[in-house]
N, CA, C and O atoms as a CHARMM CRD file, in Angstrom:
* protein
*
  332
    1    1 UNK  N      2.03400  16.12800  37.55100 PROA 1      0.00000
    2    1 UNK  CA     2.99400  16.31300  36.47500 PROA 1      0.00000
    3    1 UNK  C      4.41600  16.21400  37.03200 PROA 1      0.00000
    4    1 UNK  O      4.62600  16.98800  37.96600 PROA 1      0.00000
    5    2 UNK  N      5.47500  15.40500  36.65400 PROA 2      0.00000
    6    2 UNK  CA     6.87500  15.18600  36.81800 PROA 2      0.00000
    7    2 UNK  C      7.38400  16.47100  36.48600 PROA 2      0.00000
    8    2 UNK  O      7.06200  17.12000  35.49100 PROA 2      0.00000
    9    3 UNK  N      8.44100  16.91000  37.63700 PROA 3      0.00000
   10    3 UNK  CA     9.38600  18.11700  37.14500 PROA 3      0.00000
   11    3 UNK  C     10.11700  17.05500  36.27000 PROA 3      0.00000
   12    3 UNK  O     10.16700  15.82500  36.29400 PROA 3      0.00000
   13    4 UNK  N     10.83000  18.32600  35.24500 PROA 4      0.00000
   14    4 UNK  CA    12.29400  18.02500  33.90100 PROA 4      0.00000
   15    4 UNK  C     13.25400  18.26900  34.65000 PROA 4      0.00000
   16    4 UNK  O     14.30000  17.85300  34.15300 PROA 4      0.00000
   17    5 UNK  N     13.43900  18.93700  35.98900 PROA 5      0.00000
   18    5 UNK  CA    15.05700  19.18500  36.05900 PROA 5      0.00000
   19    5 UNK  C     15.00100  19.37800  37.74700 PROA 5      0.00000
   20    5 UNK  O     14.06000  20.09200  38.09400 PROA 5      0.00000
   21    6 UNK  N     15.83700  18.87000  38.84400 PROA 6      0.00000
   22    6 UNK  CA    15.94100  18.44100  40.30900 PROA 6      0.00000
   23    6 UNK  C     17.46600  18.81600  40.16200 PROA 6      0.00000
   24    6 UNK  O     18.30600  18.43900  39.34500 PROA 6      0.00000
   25    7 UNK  N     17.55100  19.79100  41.35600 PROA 7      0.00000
   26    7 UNK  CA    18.87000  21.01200  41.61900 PROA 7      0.00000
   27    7 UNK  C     19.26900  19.97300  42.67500 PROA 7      0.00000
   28    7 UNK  O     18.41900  19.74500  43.53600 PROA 7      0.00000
   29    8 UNK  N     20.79700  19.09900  42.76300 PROA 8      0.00000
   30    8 UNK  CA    21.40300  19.19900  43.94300 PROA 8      0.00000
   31    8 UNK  C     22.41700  20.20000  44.23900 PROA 8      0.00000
   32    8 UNK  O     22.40700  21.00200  43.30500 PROA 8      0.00000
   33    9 UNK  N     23.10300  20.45400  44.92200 PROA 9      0.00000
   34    9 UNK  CA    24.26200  21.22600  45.87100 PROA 9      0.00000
   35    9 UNK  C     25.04400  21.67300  44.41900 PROA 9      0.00000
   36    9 UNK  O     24.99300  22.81200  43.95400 PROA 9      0.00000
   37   10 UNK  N     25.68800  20.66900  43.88300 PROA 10     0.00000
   38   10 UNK  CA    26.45700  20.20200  42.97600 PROA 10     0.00000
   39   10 UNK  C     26.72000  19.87500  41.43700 PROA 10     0.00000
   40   10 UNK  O     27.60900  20.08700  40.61300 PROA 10     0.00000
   41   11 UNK  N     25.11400  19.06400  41.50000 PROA 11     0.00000
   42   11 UNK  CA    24.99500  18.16300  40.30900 PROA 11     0.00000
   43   11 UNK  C     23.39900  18.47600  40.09700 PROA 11     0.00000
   44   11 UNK  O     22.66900  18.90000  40.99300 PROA 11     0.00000
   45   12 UNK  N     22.88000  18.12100  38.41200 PROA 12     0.00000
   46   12 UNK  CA    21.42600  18.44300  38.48700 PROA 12     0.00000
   47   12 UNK  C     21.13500  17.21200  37.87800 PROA 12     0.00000
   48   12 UNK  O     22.08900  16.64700  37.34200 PROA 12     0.00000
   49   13 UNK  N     19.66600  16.48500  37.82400 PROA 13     0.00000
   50   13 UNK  CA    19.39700  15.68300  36.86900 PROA 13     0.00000
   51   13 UNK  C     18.13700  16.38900  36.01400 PROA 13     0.00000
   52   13 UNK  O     17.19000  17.10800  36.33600 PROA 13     0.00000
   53   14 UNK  N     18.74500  15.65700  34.43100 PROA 14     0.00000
   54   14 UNK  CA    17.87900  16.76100  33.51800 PROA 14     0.00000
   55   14 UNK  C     16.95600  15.67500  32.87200 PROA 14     0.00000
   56   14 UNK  O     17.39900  14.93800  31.99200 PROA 14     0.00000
   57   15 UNK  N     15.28000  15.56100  33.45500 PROA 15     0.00000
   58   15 UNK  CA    14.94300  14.25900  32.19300 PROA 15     0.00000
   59   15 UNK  C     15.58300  14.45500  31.11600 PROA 15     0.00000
   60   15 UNK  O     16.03600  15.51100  30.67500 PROA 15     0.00000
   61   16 UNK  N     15.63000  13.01000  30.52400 PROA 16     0.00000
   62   16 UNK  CA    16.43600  12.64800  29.13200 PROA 16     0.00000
   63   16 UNK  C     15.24100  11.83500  28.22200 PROA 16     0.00000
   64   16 UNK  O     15.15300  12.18000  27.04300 PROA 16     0.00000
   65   17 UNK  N     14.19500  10.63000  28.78200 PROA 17     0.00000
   66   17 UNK  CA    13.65900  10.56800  27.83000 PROA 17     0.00000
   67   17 UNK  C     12.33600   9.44700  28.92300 PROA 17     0.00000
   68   17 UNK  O     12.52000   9.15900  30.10600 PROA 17     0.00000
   69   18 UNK  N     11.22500   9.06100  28.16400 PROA 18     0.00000
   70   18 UNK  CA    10.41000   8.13000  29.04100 PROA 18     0.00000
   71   18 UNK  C     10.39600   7.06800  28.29700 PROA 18     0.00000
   72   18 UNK  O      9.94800   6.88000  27.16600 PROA 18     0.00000
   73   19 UNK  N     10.91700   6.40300  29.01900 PROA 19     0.00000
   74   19 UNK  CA    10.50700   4.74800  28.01800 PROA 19     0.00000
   75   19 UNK  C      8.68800   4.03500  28.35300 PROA 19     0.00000
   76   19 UNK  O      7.80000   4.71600  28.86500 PROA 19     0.00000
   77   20 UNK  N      8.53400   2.71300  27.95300 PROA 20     0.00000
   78   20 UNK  CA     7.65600   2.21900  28.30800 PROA 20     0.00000
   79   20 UNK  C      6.84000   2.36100  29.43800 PROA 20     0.00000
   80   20 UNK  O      5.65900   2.01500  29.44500 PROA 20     0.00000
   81   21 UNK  N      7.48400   2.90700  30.49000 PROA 21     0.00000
   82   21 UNK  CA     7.33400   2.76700  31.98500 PROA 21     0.00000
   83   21 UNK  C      8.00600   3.60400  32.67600 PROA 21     0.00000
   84   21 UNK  O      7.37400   4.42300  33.34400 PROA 21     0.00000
   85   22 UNK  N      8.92300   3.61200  32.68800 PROA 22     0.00000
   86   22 UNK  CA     9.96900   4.48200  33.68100 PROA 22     0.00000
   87   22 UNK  C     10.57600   5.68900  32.79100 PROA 22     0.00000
   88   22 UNK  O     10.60300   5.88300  31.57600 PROA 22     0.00000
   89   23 UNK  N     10.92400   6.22600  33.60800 PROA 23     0.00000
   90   23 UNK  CA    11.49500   7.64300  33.16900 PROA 23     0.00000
   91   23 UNK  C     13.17600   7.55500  33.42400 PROA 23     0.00000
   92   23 UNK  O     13.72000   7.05100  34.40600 PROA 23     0.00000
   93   24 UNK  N     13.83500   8.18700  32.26300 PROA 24     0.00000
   94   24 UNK  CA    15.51100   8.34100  32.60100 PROA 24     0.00000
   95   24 UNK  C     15.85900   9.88200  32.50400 PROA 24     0.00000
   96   24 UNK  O     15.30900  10.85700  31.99200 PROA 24     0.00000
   97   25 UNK  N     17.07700   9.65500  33.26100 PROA 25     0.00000
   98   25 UNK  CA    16.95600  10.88600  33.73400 PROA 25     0.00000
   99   25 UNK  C     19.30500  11.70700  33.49700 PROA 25     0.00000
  100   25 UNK  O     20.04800  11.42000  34.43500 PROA 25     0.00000
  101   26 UNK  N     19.63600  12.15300  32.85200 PROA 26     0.00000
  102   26 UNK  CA    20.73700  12.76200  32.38500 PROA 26     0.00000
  103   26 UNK  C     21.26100  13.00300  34.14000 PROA 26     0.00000
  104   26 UNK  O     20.43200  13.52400  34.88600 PROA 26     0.00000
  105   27 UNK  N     22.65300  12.60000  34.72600 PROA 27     0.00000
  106   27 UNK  CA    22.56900  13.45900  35.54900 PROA 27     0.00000
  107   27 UNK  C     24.17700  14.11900  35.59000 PROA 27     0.00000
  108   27 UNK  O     25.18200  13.40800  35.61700 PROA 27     0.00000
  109   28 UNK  N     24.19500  15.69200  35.58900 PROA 28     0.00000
  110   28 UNK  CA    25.11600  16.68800  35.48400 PROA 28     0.00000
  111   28 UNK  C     26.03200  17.11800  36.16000 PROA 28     0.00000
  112   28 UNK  O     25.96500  16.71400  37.32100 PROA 28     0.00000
  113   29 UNK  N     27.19600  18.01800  35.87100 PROA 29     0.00000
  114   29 UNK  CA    27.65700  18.53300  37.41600 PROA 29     0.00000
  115   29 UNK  C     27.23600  20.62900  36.79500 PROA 29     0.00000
  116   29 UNK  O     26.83900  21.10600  35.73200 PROA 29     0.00000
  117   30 UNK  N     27.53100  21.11200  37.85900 PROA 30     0.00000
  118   30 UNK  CA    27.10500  22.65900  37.39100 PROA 30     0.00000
  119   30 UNK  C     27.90700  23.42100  36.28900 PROA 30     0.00000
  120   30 UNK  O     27.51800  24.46400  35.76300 PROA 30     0.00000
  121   31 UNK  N     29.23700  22.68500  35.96500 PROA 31     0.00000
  122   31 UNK  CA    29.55500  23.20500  34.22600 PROA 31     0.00000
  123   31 UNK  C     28.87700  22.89300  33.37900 PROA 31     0.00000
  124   31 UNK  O     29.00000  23.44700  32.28700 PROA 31     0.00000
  125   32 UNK  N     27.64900  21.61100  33.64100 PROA 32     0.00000
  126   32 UNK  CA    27.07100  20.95200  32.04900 PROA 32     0.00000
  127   32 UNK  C     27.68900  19.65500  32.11300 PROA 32     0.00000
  128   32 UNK  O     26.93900  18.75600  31.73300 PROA 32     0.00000
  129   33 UNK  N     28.88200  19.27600  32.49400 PROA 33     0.00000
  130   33 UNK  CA    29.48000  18.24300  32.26200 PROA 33     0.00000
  131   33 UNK  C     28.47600  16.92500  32.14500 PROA 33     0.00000
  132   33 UNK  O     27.40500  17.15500  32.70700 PROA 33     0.00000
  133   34 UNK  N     28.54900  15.71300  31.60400 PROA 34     0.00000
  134   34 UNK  CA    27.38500  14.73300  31.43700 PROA 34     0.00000
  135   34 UNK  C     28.52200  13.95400  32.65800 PROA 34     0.00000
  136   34 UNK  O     29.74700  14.06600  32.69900 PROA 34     0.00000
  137   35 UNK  N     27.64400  13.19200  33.54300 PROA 35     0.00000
  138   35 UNK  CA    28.30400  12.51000  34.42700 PROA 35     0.00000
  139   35 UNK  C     27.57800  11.46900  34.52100 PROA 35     0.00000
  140   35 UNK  O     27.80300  10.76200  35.50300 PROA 35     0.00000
  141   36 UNK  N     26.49800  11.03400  33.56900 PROA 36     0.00000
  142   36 UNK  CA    25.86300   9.52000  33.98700 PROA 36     0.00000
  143   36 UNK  C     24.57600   9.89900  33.84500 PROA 36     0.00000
  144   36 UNK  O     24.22300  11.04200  33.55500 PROA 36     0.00000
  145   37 UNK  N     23.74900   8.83400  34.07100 PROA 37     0.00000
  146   37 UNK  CA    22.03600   8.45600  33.93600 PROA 37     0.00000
  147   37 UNK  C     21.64400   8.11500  35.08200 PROA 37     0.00000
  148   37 UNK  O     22.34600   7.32400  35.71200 PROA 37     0.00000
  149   38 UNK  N     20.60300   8.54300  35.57200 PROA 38     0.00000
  150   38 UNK  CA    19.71800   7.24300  36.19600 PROA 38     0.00000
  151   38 UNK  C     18.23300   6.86700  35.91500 PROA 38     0.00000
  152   38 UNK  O     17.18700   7.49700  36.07200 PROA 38     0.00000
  153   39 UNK  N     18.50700   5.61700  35.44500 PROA 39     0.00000
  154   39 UNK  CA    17.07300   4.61400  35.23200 PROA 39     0.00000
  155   39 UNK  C     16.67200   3.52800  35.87000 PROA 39     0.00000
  156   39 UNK  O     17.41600   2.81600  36.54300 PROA 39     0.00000
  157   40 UNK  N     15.33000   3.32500  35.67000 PROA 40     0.00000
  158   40 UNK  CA    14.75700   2.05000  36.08000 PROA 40     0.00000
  159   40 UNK  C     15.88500   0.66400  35.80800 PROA 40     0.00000
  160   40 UNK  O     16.33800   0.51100  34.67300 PROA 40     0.00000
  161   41 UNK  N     16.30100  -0.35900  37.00100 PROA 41     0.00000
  162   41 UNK  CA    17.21300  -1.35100  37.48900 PROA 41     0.00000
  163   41 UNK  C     16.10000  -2.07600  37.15000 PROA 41     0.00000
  164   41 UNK  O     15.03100  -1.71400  37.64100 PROA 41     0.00000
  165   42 UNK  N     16.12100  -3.05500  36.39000 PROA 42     0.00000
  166   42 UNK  CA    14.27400  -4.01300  36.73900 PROA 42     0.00000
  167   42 UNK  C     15.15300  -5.09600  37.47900 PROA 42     0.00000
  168   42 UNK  O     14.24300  -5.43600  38.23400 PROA 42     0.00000
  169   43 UNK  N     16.17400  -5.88300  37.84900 PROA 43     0.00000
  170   43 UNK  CA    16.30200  -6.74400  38.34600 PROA 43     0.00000
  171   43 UNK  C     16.91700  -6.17900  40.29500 PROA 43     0.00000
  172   43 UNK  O     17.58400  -6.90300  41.03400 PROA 43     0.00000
  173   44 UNK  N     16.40100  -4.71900  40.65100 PROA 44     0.00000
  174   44 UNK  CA    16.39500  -4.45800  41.73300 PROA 44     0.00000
  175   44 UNK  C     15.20000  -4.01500  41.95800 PROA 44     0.00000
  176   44 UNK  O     14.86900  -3.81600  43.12700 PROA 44     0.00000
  177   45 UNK  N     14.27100  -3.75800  40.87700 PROA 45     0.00000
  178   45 UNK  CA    13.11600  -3.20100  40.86100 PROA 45     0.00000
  179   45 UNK  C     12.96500  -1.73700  41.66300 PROA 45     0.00000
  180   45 UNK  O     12.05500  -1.36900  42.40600 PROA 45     0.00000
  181   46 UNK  N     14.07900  -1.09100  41.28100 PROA 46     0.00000
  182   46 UNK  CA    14.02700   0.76300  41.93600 PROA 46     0.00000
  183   46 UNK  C     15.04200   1.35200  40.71100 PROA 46     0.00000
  184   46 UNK  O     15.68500   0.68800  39.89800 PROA 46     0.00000
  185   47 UNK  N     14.99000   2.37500  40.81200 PROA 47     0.00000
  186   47 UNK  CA    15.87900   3.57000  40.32300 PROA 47     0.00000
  187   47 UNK  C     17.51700   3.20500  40.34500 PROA 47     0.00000
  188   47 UNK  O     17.73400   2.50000  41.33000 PROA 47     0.00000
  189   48 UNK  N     18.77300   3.46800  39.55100 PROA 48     0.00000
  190   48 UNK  CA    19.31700   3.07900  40.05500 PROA 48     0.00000
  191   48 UNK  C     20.60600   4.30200  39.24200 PROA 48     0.00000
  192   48 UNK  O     20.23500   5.02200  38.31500 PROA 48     0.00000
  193   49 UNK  N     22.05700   4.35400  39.76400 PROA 49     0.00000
  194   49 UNK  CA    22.82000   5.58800  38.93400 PROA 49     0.00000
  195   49 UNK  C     23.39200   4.59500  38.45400 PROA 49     0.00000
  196   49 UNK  O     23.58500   3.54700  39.07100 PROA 49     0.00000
  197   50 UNK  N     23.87200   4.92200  36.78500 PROA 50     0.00000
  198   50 UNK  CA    24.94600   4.53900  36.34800 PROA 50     0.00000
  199   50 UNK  C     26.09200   5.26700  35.42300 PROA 50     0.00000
  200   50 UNK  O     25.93700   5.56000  34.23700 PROA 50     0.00000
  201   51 UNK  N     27.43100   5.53000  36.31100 PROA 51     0.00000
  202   51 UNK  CA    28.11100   6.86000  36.40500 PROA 51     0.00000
  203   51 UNK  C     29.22600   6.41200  34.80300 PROA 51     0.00000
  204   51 UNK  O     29.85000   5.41400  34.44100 PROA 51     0.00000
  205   52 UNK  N     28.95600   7.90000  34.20100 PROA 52     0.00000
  206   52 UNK  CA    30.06100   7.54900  33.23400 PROA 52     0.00000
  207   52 UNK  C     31.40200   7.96500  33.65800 PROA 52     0.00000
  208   52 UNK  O     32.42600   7.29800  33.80000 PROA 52     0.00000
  209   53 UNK  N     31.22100   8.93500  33.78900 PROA 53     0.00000
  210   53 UNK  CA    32.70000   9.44300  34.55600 PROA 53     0.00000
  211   53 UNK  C     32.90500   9.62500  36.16100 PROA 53     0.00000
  212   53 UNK  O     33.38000  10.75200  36.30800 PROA 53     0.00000
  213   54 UNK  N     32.76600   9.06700  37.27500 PROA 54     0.00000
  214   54 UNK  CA    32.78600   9.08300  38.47100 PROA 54     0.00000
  215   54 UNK  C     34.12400   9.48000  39.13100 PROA 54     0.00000
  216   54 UNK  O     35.22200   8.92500  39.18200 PROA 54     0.00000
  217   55 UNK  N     33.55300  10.84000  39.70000 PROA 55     0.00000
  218   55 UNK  CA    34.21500  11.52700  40.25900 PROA 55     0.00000
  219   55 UNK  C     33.53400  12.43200  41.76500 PROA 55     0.00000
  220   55 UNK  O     33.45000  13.66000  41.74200 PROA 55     0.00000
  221   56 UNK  N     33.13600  11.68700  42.88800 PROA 56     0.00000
  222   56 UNK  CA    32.01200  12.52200  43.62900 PROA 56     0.00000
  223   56 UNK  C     33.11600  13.03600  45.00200 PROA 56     0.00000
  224   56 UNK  O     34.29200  12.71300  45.16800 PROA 56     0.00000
  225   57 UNK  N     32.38800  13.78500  45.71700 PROA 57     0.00000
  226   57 UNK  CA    32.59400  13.73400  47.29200 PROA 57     0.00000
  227   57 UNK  C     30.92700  13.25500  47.82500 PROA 57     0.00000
  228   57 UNK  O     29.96700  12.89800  47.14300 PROA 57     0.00000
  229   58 UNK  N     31.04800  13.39700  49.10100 PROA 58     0.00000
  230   58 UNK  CA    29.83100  13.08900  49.72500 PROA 58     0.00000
  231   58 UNK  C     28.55400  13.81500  49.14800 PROA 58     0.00000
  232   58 UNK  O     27.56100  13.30900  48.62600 PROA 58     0.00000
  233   59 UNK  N     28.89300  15.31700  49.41900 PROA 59     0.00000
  234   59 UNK  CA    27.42600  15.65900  49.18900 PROA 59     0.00000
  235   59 UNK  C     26.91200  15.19800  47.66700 PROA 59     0.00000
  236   59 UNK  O     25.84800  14.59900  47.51400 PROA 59     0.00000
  237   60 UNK  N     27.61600  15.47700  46.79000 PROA 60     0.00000
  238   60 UNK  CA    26.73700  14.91300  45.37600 PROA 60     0.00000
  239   60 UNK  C     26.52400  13.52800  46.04100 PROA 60     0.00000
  240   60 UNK  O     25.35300  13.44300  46.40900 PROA 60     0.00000
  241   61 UNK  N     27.13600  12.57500  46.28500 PROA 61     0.00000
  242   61 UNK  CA    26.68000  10.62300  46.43100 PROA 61     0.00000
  243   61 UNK  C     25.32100  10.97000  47.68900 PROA 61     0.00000
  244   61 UNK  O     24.35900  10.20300  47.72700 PROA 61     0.00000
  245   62 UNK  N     25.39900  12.13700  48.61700 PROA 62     0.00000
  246   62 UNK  CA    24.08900  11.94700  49.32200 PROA 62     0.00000
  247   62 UNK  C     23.09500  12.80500  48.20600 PROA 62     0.00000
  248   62 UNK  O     21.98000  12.77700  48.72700 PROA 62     0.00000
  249   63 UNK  N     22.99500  13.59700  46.83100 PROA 63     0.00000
  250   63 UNK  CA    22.04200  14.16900  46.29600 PROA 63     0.00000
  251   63 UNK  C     21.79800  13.11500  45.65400 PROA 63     0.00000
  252   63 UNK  O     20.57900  12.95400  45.61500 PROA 63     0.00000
  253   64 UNK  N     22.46700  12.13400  45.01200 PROA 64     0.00000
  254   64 UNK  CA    22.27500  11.17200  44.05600 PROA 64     0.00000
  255   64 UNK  C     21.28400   9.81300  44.83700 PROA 64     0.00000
  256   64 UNK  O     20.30500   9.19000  44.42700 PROA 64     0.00000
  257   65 UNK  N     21.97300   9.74800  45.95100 PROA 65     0.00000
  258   65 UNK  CA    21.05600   8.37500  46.74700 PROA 65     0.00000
  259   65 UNK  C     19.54800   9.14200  47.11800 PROA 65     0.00000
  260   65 UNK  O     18.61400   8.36900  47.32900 PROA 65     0.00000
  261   66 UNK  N     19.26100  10.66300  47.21000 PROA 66     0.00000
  262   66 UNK  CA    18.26100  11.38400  47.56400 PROA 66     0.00000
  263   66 UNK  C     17.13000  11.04100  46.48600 PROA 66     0.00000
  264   66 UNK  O     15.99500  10.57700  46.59500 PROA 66     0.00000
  265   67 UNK  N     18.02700  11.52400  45.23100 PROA 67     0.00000
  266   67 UNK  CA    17.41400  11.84000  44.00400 PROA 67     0.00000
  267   67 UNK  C     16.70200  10.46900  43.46900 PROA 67     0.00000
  268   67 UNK  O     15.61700  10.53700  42.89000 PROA 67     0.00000
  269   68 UNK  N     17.44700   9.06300  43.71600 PROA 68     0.00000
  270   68 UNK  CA    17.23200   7.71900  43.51000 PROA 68     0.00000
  271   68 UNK  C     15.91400   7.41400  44.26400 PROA 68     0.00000
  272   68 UNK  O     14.98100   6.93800  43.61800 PROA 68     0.00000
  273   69 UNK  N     15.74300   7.71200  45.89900 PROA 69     0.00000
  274   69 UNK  CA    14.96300   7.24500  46.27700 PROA 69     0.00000
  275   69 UNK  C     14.05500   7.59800  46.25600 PROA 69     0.00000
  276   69 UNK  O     13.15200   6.76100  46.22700 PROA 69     0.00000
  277   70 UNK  N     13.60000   9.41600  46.25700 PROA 70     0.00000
  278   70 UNK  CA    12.75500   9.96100  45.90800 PROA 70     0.00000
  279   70 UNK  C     11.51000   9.60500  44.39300 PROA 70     0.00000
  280   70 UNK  O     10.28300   9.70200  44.37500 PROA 70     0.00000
  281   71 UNK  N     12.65400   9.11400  43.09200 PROA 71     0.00000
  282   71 UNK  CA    11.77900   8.84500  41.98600 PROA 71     0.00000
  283   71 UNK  C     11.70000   7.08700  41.98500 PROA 71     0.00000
  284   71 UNK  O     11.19600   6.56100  40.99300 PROA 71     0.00000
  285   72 UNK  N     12.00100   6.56200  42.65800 PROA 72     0.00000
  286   72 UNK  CA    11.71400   5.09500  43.39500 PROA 72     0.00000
  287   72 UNK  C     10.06300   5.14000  43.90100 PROA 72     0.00000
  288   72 UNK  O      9.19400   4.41700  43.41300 PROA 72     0.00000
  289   73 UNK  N      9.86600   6.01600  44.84100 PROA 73     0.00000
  290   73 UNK  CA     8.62100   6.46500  46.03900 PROA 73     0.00000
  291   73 UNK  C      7.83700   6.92700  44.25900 PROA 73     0.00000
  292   73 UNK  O      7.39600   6.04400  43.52400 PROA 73     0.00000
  293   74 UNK  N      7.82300   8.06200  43.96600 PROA 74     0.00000
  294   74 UNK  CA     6.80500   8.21100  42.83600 PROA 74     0.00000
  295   74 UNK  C      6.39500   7.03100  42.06800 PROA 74     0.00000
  296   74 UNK  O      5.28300   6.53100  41.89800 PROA 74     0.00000
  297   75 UNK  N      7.39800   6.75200  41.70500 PROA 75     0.00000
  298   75 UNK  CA     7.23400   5.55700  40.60400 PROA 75     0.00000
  299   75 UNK  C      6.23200   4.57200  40.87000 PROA 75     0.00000
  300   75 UNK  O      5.40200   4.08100  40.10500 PROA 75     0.00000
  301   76 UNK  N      6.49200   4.32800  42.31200 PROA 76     0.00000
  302   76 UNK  CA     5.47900   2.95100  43.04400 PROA 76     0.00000
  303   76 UNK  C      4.39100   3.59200  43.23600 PROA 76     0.00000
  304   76 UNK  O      3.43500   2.88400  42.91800 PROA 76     0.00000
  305   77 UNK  N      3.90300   5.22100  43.83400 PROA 77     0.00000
  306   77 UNK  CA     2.67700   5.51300  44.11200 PROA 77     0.00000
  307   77 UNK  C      2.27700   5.55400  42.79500 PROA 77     0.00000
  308   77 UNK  O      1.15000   5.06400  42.72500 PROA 77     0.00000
  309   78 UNK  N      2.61200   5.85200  41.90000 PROA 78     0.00000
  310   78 UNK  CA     1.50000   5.81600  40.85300 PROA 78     0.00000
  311   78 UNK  C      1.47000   4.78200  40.53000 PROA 78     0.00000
  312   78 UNK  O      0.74900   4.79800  39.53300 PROA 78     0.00000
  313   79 UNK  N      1.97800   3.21300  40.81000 PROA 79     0.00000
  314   79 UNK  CA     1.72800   2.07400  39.97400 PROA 79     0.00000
  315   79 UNK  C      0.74200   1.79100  41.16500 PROA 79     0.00000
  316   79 UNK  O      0.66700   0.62500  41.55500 PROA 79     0.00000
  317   80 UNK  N      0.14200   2.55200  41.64700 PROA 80     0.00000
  318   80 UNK  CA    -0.98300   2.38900  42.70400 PROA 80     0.00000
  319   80 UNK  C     -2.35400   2.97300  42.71800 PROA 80     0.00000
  320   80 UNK  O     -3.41400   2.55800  43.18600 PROA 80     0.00000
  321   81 UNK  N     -2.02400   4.06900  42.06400 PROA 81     0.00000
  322   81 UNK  CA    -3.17800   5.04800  41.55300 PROA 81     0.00000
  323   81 UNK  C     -3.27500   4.22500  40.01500 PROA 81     0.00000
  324   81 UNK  O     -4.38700   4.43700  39.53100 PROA 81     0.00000
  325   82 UNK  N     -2.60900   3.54500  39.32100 PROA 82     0.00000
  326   82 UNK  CA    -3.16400   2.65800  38.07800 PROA 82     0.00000
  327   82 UNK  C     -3.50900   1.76200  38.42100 PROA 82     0.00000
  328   82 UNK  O     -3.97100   1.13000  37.47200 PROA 82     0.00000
  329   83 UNK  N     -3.60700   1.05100  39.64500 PROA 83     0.00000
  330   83 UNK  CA    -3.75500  -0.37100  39.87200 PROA 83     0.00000
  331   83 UNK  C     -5.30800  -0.37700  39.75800 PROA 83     0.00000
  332   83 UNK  O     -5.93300  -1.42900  39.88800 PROA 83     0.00000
């Protein structure tokens, strides 16, 4: 079962909704503020952020590249356990 909500330092991502295939995902800073999505890229074929209001230092851009690659790795093992 997919967690709904992944704590960085900083910023959280809150699922937002599942499409066909992939899952999107709201991602926050710790007032609530909405700071962007990340979803399935199909023409990179991984996870990918796309920031509405961009404003980071390092540690959120290293929770965000964490958070990317991590539901990248799920995504593919289970298109493996369906295969």
């Amino acid at each position: 079962m997919t967690k709904t909500t992944y704590e960085g330092k900083y910023i959280r991502f809150v699922h937002r909704a599942t499409g066909p295939k992939t899952m999107v995902w709201s991602v926050m800073n710790n007032d609530g503020e909405y700071l962007g999505v990340v979803r399935w890229f199909g023409s990179w074929r991984k996870y990918a952020y796309e920031p509405e209001r961009a404003v980071f230092e390092e540690v959120c851009l290293r929770d965000i590249a964490d958070f990317i690659v991590a539901r990248t790795r799920e995504h593919r093992e289970a298109l493996k356990v369906h295969a």
